[in-house]
C-alpha positions as CSV (number, residue, x, y, z in Angstrom):
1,X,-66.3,-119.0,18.4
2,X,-64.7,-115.6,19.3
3,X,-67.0,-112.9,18.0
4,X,-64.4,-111.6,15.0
5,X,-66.1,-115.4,13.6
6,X,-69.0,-114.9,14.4
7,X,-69.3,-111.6,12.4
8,X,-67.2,-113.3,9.7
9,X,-70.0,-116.0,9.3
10,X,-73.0,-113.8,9.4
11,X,-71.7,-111.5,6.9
12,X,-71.2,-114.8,4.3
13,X,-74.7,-116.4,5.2
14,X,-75.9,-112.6,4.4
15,X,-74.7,-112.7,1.0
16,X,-75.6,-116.4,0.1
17,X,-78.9,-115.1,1.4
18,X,-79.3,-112.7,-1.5
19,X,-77.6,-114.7,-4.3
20,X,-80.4,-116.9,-4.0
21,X,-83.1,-114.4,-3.2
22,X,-85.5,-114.2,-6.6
23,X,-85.5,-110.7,-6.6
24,X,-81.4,-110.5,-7.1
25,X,-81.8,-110.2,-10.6
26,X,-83.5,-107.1,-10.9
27,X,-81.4,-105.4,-7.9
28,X,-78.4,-106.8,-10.0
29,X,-79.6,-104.6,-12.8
30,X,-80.8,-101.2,-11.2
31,X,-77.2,-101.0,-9.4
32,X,-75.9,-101.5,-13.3
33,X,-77.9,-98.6,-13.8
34,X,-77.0,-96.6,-11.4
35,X,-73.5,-97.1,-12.3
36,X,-74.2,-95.9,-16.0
37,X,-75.8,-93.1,-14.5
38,X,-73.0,-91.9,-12.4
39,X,-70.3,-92.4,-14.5
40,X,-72.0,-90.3,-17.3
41,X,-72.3,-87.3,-14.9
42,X,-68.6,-87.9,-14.2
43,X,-67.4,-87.4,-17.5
44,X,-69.5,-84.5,-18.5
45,X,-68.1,-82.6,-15.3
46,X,-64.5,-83.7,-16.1
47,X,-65.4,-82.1,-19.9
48,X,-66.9,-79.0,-17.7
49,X,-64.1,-78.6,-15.5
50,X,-61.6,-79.2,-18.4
51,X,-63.1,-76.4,-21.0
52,X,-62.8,-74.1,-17.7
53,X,-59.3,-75.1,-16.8
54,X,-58.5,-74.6,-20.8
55,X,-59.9,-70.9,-21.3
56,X,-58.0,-70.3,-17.5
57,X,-54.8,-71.5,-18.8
58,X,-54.9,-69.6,-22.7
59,X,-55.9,-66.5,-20.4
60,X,-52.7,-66.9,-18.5
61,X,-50.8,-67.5,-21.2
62,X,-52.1,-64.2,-22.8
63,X,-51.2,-62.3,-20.3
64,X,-47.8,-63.9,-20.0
65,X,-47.1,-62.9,-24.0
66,X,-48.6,-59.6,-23.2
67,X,-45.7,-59.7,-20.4
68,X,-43.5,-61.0,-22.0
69,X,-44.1,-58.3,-25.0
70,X,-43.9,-55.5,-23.1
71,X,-40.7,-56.5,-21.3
72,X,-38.9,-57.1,-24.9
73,X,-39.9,-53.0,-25.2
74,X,-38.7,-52.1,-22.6
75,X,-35.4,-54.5,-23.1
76,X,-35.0,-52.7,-26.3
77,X,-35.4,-49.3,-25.0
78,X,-33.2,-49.5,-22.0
79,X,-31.1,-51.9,-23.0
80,X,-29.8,-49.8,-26.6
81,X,-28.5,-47.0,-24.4
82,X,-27.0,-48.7,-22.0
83,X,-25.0,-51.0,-24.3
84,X,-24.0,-48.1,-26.5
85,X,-22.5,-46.5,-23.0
86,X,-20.6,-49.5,-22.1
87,X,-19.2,-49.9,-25.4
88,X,-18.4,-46.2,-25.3
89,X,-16.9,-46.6,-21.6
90,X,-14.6,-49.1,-22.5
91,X,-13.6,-47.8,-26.1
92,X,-12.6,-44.3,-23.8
93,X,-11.1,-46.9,-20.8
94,X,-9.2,-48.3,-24.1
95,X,-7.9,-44.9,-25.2
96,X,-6.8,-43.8,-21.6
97,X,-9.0,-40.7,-21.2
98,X,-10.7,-41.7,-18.2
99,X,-8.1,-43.5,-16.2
100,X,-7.4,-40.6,-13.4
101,X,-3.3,-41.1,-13.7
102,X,-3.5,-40.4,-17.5
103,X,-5.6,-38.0,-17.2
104,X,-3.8,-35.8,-14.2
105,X,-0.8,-36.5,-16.2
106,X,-2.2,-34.7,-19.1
107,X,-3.1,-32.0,-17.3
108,X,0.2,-31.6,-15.8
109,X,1.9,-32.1,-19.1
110,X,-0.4,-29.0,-20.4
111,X,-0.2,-26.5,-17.4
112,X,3.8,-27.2,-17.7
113,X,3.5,-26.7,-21.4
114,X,2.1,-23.5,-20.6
115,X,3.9,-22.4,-18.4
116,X,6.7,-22.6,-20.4
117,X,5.4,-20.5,-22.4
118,X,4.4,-18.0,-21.0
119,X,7.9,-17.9,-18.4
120,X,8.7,-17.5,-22.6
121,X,7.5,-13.8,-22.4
122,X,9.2,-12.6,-19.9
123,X,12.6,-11.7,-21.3
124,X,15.1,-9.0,-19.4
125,X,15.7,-5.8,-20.8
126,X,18.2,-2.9,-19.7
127,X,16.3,-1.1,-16.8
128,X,18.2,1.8,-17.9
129,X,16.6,2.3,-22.2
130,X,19.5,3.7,-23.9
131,X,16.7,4.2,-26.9
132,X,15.0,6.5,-24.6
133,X,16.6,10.1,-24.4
134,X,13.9,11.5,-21.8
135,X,14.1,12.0,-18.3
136,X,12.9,8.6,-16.0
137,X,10.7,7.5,-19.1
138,X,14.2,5.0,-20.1
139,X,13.3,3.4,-16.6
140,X,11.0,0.1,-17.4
141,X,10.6,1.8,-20.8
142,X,8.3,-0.7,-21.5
143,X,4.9,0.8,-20.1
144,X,3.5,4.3,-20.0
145,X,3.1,6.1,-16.5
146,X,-0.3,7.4,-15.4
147,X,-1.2,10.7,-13.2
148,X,-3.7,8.9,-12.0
149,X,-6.0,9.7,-9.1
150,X,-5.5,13.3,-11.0
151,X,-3.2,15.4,-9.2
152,X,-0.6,12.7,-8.2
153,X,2.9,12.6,-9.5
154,X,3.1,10.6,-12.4
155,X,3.8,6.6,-11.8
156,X,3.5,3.0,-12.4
157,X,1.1,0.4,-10.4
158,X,2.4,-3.5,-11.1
159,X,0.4,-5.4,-11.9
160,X,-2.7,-3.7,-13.1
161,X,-4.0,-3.9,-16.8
162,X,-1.5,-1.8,-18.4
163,X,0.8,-4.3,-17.7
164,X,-1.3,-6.8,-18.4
165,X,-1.5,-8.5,-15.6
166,X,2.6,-8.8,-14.8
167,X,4.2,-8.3,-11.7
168,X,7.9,-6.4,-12.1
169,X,11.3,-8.4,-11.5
170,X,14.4,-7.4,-11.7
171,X,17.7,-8.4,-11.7
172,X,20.8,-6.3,-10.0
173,X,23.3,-8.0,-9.5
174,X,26.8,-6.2,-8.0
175,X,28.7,-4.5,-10.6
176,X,26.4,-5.2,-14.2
177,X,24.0,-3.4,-15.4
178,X,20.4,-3.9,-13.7
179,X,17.6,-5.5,-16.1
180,X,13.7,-6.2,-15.8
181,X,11.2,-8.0,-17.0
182,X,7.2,-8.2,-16.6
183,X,6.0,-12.0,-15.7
184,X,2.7,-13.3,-15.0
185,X,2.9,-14.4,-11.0
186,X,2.6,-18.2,-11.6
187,X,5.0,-18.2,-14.7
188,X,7.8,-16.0,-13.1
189,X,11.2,-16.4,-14.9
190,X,13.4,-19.8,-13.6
191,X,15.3,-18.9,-10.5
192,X,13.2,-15.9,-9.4
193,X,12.2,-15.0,-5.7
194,X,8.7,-13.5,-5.4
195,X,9.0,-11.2,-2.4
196,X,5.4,-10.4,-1.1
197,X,3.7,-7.3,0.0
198,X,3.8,-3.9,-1.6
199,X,7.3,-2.6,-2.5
200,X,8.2,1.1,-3.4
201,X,10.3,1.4,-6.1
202,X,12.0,4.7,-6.2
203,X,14.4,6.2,-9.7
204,X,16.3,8.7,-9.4
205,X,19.2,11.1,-11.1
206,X,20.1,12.2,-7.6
207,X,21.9,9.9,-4.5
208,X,19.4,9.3,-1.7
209,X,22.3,10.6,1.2
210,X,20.6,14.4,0.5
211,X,18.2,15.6,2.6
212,X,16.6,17.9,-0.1
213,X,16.8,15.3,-3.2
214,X,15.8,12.2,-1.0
215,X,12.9,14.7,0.3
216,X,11.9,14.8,-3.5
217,X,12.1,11.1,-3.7
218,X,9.8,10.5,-0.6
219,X,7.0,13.1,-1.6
220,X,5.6,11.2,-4.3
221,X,5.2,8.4,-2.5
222,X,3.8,9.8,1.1
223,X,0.9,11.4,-1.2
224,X,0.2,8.2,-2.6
225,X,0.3,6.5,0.8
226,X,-2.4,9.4,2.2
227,X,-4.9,8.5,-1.0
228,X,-5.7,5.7,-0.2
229,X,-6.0,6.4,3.0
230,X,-2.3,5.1,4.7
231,X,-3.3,1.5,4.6
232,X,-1.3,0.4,1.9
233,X,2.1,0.4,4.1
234,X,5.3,-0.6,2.2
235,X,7.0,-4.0,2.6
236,X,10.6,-2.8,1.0
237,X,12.0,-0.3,-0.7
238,X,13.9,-0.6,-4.3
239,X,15.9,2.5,-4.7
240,X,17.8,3.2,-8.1
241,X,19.9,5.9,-9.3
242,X,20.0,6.1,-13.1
243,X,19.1,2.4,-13.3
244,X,21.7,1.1,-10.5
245,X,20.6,0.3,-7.6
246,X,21.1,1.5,-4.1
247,X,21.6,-0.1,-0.5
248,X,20.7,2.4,1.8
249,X,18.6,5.9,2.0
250,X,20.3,8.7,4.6
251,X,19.5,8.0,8.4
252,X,17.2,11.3,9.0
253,X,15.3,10.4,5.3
254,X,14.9,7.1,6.6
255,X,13.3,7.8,9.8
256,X,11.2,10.5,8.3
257,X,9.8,7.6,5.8
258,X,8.9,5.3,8.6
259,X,6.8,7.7,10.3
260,X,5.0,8.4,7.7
261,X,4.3,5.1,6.3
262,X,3.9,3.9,9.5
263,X,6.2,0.5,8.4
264,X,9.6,0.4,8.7
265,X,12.0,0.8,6.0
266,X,13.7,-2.1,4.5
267,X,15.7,-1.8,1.4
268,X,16.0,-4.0,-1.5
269,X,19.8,-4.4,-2.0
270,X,19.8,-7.5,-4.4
271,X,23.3,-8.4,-2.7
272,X,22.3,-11.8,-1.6
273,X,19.8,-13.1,-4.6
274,X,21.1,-16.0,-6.8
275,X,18.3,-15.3,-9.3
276,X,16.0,-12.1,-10.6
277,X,13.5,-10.7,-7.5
278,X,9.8,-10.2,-8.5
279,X,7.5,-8.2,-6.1
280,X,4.2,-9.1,-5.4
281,X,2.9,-5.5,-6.0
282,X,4.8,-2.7,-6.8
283,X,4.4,1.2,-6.8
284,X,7.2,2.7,-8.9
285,X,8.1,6.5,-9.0
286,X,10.5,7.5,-11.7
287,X,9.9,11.2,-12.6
288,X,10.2,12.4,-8.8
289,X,7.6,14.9,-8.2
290,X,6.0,15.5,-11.8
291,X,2.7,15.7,-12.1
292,X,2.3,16.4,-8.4
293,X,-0.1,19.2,-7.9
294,X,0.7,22.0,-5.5
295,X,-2.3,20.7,-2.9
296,X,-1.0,17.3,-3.1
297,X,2.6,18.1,-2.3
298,X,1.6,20.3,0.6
299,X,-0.6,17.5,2.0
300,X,2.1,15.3,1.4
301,X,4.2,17.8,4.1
302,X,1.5,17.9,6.5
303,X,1.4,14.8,6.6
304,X,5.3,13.8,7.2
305,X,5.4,16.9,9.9
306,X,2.5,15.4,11.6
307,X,3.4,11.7,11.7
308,X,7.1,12.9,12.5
309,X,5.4,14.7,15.3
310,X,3.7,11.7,16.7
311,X,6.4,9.7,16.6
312,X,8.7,12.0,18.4
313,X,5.9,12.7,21.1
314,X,5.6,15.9,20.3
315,X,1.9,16.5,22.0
316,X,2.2,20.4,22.1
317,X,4.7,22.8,21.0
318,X,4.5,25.1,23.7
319,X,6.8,27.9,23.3
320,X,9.8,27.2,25.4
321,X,13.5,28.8,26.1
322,X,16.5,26.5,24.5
323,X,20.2,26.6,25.2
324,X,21.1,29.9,24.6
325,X,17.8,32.0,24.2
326,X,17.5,35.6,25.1
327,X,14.5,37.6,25.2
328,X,11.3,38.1,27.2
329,X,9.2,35.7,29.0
330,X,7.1,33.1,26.5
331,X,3.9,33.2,25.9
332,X,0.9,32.2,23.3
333,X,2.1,35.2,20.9
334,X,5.9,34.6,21.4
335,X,8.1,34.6,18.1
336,X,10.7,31.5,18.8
337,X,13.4,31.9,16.8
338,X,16.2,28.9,16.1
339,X,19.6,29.7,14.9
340,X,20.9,26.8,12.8
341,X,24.7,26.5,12.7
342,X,26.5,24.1,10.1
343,X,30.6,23.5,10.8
344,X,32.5,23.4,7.8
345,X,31.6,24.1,4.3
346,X,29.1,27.3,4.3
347,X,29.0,28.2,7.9
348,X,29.0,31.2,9.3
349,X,32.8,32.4,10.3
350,X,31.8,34.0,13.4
351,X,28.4,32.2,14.9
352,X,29.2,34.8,17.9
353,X,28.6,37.7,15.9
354,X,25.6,36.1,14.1
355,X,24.5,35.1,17.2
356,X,24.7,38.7,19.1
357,X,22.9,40.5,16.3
358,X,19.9,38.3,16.1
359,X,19.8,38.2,19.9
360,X,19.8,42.0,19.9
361,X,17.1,42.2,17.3
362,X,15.3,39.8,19.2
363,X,15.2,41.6,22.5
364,X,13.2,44.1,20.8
365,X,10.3,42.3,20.1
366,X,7.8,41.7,23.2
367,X,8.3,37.5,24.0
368,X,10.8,37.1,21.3
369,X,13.2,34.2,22.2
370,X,16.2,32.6,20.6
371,X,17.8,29.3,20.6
372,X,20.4,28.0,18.7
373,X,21.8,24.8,17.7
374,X,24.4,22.5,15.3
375,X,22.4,20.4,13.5
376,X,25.2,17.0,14.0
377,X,24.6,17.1,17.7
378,X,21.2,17.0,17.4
379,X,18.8,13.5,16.9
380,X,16.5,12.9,14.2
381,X,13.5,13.9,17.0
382,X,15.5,16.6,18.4
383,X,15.4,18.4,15.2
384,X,11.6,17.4,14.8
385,X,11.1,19.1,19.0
386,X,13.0,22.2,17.8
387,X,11.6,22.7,14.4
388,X,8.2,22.0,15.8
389,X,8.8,25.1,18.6
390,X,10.4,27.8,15.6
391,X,8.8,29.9,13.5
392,X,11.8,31.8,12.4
393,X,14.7,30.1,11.2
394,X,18.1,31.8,10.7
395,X,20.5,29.3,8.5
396,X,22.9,28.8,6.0
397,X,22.2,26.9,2.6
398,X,22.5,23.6,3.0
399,X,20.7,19.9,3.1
400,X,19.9,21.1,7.5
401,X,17.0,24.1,5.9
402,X,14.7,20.5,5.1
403,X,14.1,20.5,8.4
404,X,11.9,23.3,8.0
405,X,9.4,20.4,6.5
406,X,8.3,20.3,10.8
407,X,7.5,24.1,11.2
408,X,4.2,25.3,11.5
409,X,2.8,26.6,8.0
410,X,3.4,30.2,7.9
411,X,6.5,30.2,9.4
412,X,9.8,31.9,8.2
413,X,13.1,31.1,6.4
414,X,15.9,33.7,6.1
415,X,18.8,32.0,4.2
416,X,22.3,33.1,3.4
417,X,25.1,31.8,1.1
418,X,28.8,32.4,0.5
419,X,30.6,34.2,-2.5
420,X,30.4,33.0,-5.7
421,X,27.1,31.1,-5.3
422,X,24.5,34.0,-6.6
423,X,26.7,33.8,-9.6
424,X,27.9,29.9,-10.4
425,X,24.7,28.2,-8.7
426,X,22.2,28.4,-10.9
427,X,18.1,27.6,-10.3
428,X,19.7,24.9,-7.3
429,X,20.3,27.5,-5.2
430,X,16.7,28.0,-5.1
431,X,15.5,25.0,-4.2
432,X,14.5,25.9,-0.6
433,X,12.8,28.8,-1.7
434,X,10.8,26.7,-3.8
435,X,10.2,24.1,-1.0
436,X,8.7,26.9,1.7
437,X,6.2,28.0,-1.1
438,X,5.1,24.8,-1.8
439,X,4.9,23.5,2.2
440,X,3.2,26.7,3.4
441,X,6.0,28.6,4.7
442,X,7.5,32.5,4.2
443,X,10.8,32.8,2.2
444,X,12.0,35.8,3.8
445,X,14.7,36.6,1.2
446,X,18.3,35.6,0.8
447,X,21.7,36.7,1.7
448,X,24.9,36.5,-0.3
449,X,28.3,37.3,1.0
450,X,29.7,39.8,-1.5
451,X,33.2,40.0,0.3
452,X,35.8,37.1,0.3
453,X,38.7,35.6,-1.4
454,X,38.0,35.1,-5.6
455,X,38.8,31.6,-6.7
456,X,41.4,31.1,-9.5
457,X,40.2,30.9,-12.8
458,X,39.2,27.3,-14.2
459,X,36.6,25.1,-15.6
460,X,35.1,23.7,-12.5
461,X,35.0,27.2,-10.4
462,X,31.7,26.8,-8.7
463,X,34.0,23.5,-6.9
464,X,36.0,26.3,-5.5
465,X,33.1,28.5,-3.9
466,X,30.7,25.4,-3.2
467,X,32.5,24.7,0.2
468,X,33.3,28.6,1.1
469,X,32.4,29.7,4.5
470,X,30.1,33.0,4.9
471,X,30.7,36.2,6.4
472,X,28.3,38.7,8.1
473,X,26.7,42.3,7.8
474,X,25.9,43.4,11.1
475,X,24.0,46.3,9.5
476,X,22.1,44.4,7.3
477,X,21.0,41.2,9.3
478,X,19.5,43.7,12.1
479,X,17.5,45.8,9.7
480,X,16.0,42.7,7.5
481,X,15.6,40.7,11.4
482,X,13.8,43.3,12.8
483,X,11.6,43.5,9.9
484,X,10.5,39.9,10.0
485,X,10.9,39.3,13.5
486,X,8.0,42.0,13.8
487,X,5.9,40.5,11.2
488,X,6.0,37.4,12.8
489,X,5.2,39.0,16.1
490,X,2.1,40.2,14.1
491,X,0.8,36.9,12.6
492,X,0.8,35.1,16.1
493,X,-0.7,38.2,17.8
494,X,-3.4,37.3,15.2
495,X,-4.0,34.1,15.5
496,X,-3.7,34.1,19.4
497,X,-6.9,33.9,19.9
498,X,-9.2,30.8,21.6
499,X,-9.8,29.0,18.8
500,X,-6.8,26.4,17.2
501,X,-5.1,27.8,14.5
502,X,-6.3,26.3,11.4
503,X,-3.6,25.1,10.7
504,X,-3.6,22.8,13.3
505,X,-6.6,21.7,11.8
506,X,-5.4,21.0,8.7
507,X,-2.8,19.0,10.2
508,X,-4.9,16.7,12.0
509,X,-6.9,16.2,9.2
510,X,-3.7,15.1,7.5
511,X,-2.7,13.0,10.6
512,X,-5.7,10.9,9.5
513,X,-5.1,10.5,5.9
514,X,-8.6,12.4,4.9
């Protein structure tokens, strides 16, 4: 047999070997036994283990309802809000209000609305008031001028709170009537131009071709300029006479307001504007020089003769001989005296004679020298170079005695006039006398030619002795030369000495706008 048989067989006689042992009963019944036993340990570990897994699983579940309790809060507390947003999201979604094209187009719809609005405000009245009788105030009647710094001539700053805010346009077009109107910069009336930077606008009863009147005209505002310091330098000009306005400003006036602005002058001539202009800032001047106090108007002159100066390059004003002079040699006490001749109306009728006697007075006086000159052949800086080197000046009434705005303070003026003007003139004849008080010079006097033709008898005489040429009186013009020729003499024998003049300090000073 193979041994898997043999194993097979042992194992069977094994067991028949029991079965018929005597003793199988009672092994039969202690294995029962033992089977009781074991299966009743089994079943009270399976009731063990099943109480424990039963309090494990209700502790779970506990905590899972404690979970699931404390999630429901918090559901409820978060979940309120954020529902009540969404529905308030949508509801505004709904109306439009959030959507960023309805909304910019709201926007837009308002800002135009008011702009409208306001562009309503600004409506155009006659820059000339015919309600308003006085003097500049009918120009922009609509706000009050203010002195302001004290001691300047009375004006009008746009925009600034008076005018709440408004810049000024105005419209001029050729041949009507100008007009105005205040508008707020970013609701300016339709069609309108806003020209930047600071404009000048100038009124006044008087053209701006005069020396003297334009003089008047540019005061005001070169005193203005210096307060604050010459920084605020004019873009354009706006020039009106009695509410019309004007292209141009004389040739000499306009150089003399470059230099001291330091800008060059460009004039507002509305010619060329479809629609009203607006400027960006505005200084307006309507009552010439009133209000101007006398230190601020002779500031205003040391300023434009010092700036005229340094435009001209005139460094020093070293006495020097002109065309013409007669005298002795020059020195730091020499008395430089300038002839000025006019041709035509008011000048003299024999410049030789005029000539001869002043040269004669002259020749007494120790360094005394002459020169003379007709104003039309001279440059705008040529008149500043001569003015610069006088301190007498001999010449007839006329717009050419402005000039004296480039002598030295302290010099002198000796005017004369023809027939008919001490008479027929009135206060204008004085106007010069006025103007070399108030820059620092000597008025010397005046003379008036008592012999000459009468005019006929009619309405308009002055007419007739406006334009009259003037005579001379040897006698008299040496007597009153000598006498200020020698005073002259005098004051620069006075101030020769090392220091500058302090004048000259003064004039620096003004140089720098202080």
């Amino acid at each position: 047999m193979c041994p898997c048989g043999i194993k097979v067989a042992t194992q069977l006689i094994g067991q028949r070997a029991i079965l018929n042992s005597p003793s199988y009963p009672c092994m039969r019944a202690r294995a029962r036994s033992s089977t009781i036993v074991d299966r009743a340990e089994t079943t009270s570990d399976r009731a063990a283990r099943r109480g424990a897994m039963a309090k494990k699983n209700g502790a779970t579940m506990n905590l899972l309802h404690r979970r699931r309790r404390r999630l429901k809060t918090a559901l409820c507390l978060v979940l309120g809000p954020v529902m009540l947003a969404a529905f308030l999201c949508l509801h505004l979604r709904t109306l439009g209000l959030f959507s960023p094209a309805s909304r910019c187009a709201g926007e837009t719809a308002a800002v135009d609305d008011l702009v409208r609005r306001l562009r309503s405000f600004a409506t155009f009245d006659p820059l000339r008031d015919p309600r308003e009788p006085a003097a500049g105030a009918w120009f922009v009647s609509a706000l009050n001028d203010t002195a302001e710094p004290e001691g300047e001539a009375r004006h009008l700053v746009l925009p600034s709170a008076a005018s709440a805010g408004r810049v000024l346009c105005v419209r001029a077009p050729p041949g009507v009537d100008a007009t105005y109107a205040l508008a707020w910069r970013d609701a300016l009336p339709r069609g309108a131009a806003l020209l930047p930077g600071l404009a000048f606008v100038s009124e006044s009863p008087y053209d701006y071709n005069n020396l003297w009147h334009g003089l008047t005209e540019l005061a005001p505002f070169v005193s203005w300029h210096a307060r604050g310091g010459c920084r605020a330098a004019p873009a354009r000009w706006a020039l009106f006479q009695r509410g019309a306005a004007r292209t141009r400003m004389s040739g000499w006036l306009t150089l003399l307001a470059e230099a001291a602005t330091g800008a060059e002058m460009v004039v507002e001539t509305f010619l060329d504007r479809a629609g009203p202009v607006c400027f960006e800032e505005a200084v307006v001047f309507r009552r010439q020089m009133q209000g101007l106090s006398r230190e601020r108007l002779r500031g205003a002159f040391d300023l434009m003769r010092c700036k005229a100066r340094a435009r001209c390059g005139v460094v020093d004003v070293q006495p020097r001989a002109g065309n013409g002079s007669r005298g002795g040699a020059a020195g730091s006490s020499a008395v430089r005296v300038t002839i000025l001749f006019r041709r035509g109306a008011r000048a003299f009728k024999d410049e030789s004679a005029v000539r001869r006697v002043f040269e004669k007075e002259c020749a007494r006086v120790a360094g005394c020298a002459v020169t003379t000159a007709h104003t039309d052949n001279l440059t705008f800086c040529d008149q500043v170079r001569l003015l610069s080197a006088t301190d007498v000046l001999i010449t007839p009434h006329g717009a050419q005695v402005t000039n004296m705005v480039f002598m030295d303070r302290n010099s002198s003026v000796m005017e004369f006039y023809p027939l008919g003007w001490r008479q027929r003139a009135g206060g204008g004849q004085f106007v010069f006398r006025w103007m070399a008080d108030r820059a620092g010079m000597r008025h010397e006097g005046s003379w008036w030619d008592p012999d000459d033709e009468p005019c006929p008898d009619s309405p308009d005489i002055l007419s007739c002795y406006k334009s009259r040429q003037i005579g001379h009186d040897e006698a008299y013009f040496a007597e009153w030369a000598a006498r200020v020729f020698a005073a002259a003499k005098e004051r620069k024998m006075g101030g020769a000495g090392g220091a500058p003049p302090v004048e000259r300090l003064r004039e620096a000073a003004a140089c720098n706008c202080i």
